[in-house]
C-alpha positions in Angstrom: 113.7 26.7 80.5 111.3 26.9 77.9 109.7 23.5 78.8 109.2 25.0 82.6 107.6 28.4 81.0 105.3 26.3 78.7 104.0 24.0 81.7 103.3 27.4 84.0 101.5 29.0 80.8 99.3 25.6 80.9 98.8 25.5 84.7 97.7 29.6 84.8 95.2 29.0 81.3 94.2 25.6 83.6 93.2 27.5 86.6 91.5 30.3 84.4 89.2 27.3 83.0 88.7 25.6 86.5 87.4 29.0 87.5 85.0 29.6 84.5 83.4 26.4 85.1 83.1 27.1 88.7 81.0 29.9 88.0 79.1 28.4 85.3 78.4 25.5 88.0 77.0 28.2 90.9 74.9 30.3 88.3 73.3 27.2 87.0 72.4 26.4 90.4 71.0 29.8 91.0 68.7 29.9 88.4 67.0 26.8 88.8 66.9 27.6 93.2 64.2 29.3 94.7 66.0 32.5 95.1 66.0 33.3 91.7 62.2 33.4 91.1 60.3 36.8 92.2 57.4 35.7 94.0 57.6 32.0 94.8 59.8 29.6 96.6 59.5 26.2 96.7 60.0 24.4 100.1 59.5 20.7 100.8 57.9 21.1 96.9 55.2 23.1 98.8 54.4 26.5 97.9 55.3 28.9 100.3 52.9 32.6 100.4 53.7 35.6 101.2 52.6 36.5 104.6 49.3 38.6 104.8 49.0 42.3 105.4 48.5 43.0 109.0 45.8 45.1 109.7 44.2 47.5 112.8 41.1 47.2 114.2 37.9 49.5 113.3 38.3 52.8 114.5 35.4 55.8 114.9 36.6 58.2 112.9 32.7 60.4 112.5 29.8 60.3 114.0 26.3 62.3 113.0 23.0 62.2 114.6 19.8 62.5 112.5 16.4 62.6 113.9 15.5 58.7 113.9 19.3 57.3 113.0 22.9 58.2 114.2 26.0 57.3 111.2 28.8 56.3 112.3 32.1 56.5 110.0 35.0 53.4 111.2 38.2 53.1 109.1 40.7 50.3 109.4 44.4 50.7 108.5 47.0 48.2 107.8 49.9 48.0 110.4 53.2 48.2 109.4 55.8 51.1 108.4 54.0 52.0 105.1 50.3 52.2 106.8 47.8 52.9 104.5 43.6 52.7 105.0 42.3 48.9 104.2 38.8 50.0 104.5 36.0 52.1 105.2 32.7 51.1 107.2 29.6 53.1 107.4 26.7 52.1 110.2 23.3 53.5 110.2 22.1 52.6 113.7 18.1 53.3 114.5 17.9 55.2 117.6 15.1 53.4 118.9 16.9 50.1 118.3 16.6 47.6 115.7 18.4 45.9 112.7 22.0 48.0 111.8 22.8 48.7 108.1 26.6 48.6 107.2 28.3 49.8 103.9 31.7 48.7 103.3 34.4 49.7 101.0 37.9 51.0 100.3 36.8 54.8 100.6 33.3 56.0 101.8 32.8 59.5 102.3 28.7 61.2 104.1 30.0 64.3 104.3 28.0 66.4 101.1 30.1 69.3 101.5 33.1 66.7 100.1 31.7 66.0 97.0 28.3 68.8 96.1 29.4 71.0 94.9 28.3 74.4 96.1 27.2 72.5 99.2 26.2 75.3 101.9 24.3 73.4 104.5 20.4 72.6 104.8 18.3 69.5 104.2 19.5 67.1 101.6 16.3 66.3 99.9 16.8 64.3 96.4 13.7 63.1 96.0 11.9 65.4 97.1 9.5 63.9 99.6 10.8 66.8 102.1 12.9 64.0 104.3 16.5 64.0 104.8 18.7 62.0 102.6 22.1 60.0 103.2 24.0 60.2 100.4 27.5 57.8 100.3 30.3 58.2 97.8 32.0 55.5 97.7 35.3 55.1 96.0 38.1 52.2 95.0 41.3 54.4 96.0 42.5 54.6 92.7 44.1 57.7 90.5 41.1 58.7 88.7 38.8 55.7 89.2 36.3 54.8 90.5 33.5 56.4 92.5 29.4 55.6 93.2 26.9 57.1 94.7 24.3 55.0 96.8 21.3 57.2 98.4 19.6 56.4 101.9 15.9 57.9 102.4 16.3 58.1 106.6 12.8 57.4 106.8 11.0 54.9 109.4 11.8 51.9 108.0 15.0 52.8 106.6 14.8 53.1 102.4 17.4 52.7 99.8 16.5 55.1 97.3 19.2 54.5 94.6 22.7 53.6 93.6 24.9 55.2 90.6 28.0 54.5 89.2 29.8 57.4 87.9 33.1 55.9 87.3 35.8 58.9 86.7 33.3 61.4 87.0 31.9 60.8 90.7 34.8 63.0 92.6 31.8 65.7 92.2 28.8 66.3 91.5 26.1 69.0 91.1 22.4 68.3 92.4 20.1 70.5 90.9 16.2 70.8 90.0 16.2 71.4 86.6 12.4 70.8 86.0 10.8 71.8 88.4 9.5 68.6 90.2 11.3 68.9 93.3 12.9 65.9 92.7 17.2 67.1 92.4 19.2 66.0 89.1 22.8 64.9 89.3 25.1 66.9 86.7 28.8 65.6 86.4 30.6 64.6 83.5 30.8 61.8 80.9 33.6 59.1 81.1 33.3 57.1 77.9 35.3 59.4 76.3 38.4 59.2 78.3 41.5 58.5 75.9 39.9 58.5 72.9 42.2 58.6 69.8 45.1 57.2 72.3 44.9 60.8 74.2 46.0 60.7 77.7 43.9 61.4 80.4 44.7 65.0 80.5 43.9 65.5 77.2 40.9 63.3 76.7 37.1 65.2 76.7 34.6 65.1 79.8 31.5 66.5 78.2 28.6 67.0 80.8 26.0 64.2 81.6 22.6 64.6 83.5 20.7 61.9 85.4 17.2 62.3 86.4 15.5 60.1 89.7 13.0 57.7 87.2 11.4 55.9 90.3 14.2 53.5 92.1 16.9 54.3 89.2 18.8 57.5 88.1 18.1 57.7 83.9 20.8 59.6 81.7 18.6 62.7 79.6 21.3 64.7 78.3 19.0 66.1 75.4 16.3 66.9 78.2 18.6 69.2 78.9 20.3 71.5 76.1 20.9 74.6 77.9 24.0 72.4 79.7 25.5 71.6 76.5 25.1 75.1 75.2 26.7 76.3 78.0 29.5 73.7 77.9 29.9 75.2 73.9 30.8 78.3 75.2 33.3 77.5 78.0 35.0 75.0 75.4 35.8 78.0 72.7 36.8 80.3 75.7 39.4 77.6 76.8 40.3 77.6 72.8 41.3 81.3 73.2 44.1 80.2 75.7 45.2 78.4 72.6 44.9 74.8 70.8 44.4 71.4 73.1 42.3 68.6 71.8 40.1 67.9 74.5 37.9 71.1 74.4 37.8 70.8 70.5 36.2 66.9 70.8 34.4 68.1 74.0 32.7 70.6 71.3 32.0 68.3 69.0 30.7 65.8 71.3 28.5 68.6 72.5 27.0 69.6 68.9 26.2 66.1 68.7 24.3 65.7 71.9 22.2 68.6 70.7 21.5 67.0 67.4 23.5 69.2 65.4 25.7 66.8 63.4 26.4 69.6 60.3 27.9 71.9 63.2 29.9 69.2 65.5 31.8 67.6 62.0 32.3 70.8 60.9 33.9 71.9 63.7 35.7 69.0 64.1 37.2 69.4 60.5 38.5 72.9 60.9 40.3 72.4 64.8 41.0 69.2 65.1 45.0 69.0 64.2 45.9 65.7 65.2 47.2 62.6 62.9 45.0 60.4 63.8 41.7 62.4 62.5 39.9 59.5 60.6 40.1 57.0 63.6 39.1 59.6 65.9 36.0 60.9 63.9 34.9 57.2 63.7 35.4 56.4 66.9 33.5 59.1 68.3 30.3 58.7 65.7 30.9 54.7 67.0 30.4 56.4 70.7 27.9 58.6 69.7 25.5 56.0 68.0 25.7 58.5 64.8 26.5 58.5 61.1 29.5 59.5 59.9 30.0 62.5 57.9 30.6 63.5 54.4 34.2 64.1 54.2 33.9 65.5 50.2 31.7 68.4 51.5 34.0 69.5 54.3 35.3 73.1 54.7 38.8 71.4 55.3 38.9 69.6 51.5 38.5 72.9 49.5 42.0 73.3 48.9 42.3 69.8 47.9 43.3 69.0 44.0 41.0 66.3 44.3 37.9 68.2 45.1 34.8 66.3 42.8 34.0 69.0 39.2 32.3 71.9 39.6 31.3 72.6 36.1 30.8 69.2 34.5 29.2 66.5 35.8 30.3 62.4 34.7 29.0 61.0 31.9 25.3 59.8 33.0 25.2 61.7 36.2 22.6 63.9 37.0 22.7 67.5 38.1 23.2 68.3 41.8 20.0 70.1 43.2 20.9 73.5 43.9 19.0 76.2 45.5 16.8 79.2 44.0 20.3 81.3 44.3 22.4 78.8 42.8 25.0 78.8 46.3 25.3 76.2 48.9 22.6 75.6 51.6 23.0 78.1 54.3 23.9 76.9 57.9 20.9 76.1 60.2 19.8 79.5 61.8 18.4 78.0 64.9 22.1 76.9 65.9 23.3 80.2 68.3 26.6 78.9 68.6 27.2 79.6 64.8 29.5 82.1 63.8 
């Protein structure tokens, strides 16, 4: 009897083992098939591709009729249960026949009241030679990224005036004659800040940016133009009422420095800013700027320190520190209006 229970024990743990191989033996030959790899298969040691997206054909989505050219707007969509647009294909056809100029690209958008703002209706003159303009936003369909402008004169011959790339500030824009010329400036914002200091995009600063029409180019003149950044100054410190965020106190900052106030901007920046990464954020924003950095052992923000430099003895062998005729600190610049 216990013979017979001995040789079923051994048959059962021999059938367990059978098994285990078994499934080693399929998983091995499941890995190294084609069905366990994501995106390629192997057939006849041919690559085989994924089949390509089908897509619709051109469809007239807008049309517009100027004086010597009509626009016409054509998007294509892919086919399928999850359609979405392919492409977007802009004609500017000459009445009175002739050669047809087509702009292609994931998103174009003619319309100005999409992307002026405070777009009412008239002639859109940017030039000011007193003829209608086309102006084309284009964009690549992504979250915040990333949008162009390309400007059409629709003179006899047709002229392209200029192209700019705006990157995540395109969405909109403000045209404006700041100087008087005729000629419009673009206001928008400023992208090379974005996630600075590891901020997400929510937090990051978009300081304002002007572009002036220099001949066949747009030029950025901030400092051309302080009265923007002044008024930018403002609307940060109002948004710091609400309470603290870290984008209008760098958008400050960036502002001051724009306007040539360095003093102002890292002293600002020593008082509000309250993140931990301070020191790689200052740096890289006087990297950005193209400025020096400042001198940390006469900021506001190191009074309290017990390593503050002596006030009433000087090293061995070091001179006196220049001090005015009142023997206090220099006094803030009284240009600055933003001072308080």
């Amino acid at each position: 009897m216990k013979k017979y229970i001995k040789r079923k024990n051994f048959l059962h743990d021999l059938k367990k083992i059978i098994k285990l191989l078994s499934f080693a033996s399929l998983f091995f030959l499941f890995v190294n098939s084609g069905y366990a790899q994501e995106s390629t298969t192997l057939e006849n040691n041919n690559e085989v591709k994924a089949e390509p997206v089908k897509l619709g054909t051109w469809e007239l989505k807008r049309q517009k009729q100027f004086p010597h050219y009509r626009v016409d707007v054509l998007e294509r969509w892919t086919l399928g249960k999850l359609r979405r647009i392919d492409s977007t294909r802009v004609r500017i056809i000459p009445n009175e026949g002739g050669s047809v100029t087509e702009i292609e690209s994931t998103w174009i958008t003619p319309d100005p009241k999409e992307f002026i703002q405070g777009w009412t209706g008239g002639l859109l003159d940017v030039n000011g030679d007193g003829l209608e303009d086309l102006i084309l936003r284009r964009s690549t369909g992504g979250t915040h990224c990333c949008y162009s402008y390309t400007i059409f004169s629709l003179e006899k011959p047709l002229k392209k005036l200029v192209h700019l790339d705006l990157e995540d500030c395109g969405e909109s824009i403000q045209l404006k004659d700041l100087n008087g010329d005729q000629k419009k400036e673009v206001i928008t914002c400023d992208a090379k800040f974005k996630y600075i200091g590891d901020q997400p995009y929510s937090k990051s600063p978009f300081p304002p940016a002007v572009y002036e029409l220099q001949g066949n180019q747009f030029k950025k003149v901030d400092k051309k133009y302080p009265k923007i950044f002044q008024d930018d100054i403002l609307k940060q410190r109002t948004n710091l009422q609400q309470g603290y965020d870290p984008a209008p106190v760098l958008q400050l900052v960036i502002d001051y420095l724009i306007l040539g106030n360095s003093n102002k901007a890292w002293q600002e920046f020593e008082m509000l800013y309250q993140e931990d990464d301070k020191e790689e954020v200052r740096l890289e924003i006087a990297t950005k700027m193209g400025v020096s950095m400042p001198n940390i052992s006469n900021s506001p923000s190191n009074t309290n320190s017990d390593w503050n430099a002596p006030t009433t003895q000087n090293s061995p062998g070091t001179p006196e520190a220049p001090q005015d005729s009142n023997n206090s600190p220099a006094s803030p610049d009284p240009k600055d209006p933003f001072l308080e």
